[in-house]
Residue frames as qw, qx, qy, qz and C-alpha x, y, z in Angstrom:
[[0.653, -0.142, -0.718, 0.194, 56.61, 1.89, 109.64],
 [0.141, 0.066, -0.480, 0.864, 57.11, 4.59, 112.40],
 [0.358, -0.170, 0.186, -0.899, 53.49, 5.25, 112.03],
 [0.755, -0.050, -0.602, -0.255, 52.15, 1.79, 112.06],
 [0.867, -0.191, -0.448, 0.107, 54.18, 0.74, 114.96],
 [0.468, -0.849, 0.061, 0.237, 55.30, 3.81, 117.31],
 [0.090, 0.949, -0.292, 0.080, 58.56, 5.48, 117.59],
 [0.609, -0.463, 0.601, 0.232, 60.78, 2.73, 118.38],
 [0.768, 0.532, 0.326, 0.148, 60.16, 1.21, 114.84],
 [0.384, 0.899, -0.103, 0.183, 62.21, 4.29, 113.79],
 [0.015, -0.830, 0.557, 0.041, 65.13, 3.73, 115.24],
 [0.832, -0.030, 0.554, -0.021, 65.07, -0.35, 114.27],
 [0.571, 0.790, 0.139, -0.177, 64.48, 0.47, 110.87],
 [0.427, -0.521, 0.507, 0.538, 67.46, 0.66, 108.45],
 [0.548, 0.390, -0.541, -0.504, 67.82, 0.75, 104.30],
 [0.264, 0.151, -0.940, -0.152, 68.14, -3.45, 104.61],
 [0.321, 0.175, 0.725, -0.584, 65.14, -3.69, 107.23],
 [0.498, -0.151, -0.712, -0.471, 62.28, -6.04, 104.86],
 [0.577, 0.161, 0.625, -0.501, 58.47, -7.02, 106.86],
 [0.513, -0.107, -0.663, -0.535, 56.35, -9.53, 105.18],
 [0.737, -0.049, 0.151, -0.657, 52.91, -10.98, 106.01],
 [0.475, 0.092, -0.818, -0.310, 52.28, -14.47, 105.78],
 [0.273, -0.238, -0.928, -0.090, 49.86, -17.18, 106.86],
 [0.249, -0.053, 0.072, -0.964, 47.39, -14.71, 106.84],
 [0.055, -0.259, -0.964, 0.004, 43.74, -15.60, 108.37],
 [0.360, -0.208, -0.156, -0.896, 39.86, -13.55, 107.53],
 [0.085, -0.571, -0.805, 0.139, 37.16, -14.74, 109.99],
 [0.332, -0.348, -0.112, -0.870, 33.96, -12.49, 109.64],
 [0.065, -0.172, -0.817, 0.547, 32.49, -12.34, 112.63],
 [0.344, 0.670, 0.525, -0.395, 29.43, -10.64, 110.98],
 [0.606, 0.627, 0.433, 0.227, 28.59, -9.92, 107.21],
 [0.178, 0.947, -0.038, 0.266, 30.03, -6.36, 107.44],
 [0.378, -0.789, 0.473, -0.101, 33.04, -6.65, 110.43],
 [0.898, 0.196, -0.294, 0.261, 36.06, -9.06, 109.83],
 [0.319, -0.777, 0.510, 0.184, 39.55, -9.54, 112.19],
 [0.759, 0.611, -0.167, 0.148, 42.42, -10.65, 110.58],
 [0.651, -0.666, 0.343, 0.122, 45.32, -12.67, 112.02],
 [0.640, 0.709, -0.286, 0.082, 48.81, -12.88, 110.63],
 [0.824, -0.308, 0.027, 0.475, 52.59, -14.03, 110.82],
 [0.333, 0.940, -0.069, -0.003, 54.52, -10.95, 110.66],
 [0.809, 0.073, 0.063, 0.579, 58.68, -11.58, 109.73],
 [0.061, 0.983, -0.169, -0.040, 60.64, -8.92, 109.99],
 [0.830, 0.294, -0.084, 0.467, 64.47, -9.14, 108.17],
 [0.586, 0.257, -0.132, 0.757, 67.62, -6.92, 109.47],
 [0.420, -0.838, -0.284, -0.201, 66.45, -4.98, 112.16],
 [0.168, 0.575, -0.505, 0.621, 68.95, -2.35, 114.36],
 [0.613, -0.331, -0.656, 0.289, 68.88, -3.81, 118.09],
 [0.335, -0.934, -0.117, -0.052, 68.99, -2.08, 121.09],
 [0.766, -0.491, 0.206, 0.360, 72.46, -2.38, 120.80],
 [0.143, 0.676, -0.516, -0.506, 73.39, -1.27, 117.59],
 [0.434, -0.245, 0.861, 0.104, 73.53, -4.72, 116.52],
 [0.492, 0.118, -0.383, -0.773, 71.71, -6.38, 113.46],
 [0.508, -0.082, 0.789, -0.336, 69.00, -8.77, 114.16],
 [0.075, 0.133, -0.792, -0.592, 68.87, -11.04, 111.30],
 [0.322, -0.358, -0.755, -0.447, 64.82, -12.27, 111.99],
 [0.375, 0.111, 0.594, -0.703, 61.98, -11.20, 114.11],
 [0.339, -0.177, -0.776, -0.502, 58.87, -13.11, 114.01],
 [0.039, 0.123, 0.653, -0.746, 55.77, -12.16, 115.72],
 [0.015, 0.587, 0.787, 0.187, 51.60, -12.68, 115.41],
 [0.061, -0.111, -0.082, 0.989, 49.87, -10.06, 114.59],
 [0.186, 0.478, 0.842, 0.166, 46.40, -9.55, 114.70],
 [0.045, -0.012, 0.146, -0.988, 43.50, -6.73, 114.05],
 [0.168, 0.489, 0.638, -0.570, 40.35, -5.69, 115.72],
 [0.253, 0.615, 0.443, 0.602, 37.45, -4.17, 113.93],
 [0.084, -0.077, -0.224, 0.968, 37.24, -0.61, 113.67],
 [0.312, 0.476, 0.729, -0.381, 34.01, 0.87, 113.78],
 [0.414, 0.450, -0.369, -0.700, 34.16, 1.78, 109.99],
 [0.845, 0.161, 0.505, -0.065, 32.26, -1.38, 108.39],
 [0.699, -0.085, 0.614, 0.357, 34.12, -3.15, 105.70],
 [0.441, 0.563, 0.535, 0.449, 32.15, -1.68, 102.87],
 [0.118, -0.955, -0.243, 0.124, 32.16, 1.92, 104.26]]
């Protein structure tokens, strides 16, 4: 997760800390290049306080890169 999502991730993180994807969406914007938009959940998360936050829930989307799909 730390490398997905920087260096804070690591200190959120915890043995009980669960992400999940859902209502995931593929538009191809050309035959070879697709983005891809999502709901990402996140479960038991350390605060900035020490505290546990019991749900984060935030869109997430991605850009193409400039490797094509099939490459």
């Amino acid at each position: 997760m730390v490398k997905d999502f920087g260096p804070e991730a690591e200190q959120a993180v915890n043995g009980n800390t669960q992400a999940a994807f859902s209502n995931y969406r593929v538009r191809f914007i050309k035959p070879d290049v697709a983005v891809v938009d999502a709901l990402l959940t996140v479960h038991n998360v350390n605060g900035p306080d020490g505290t546990i936050i019991p749900v984060i829930r935030s869109t997430f989307s991605t850009w193409p890169s400039v490797t094509p799909i099939d490459g």
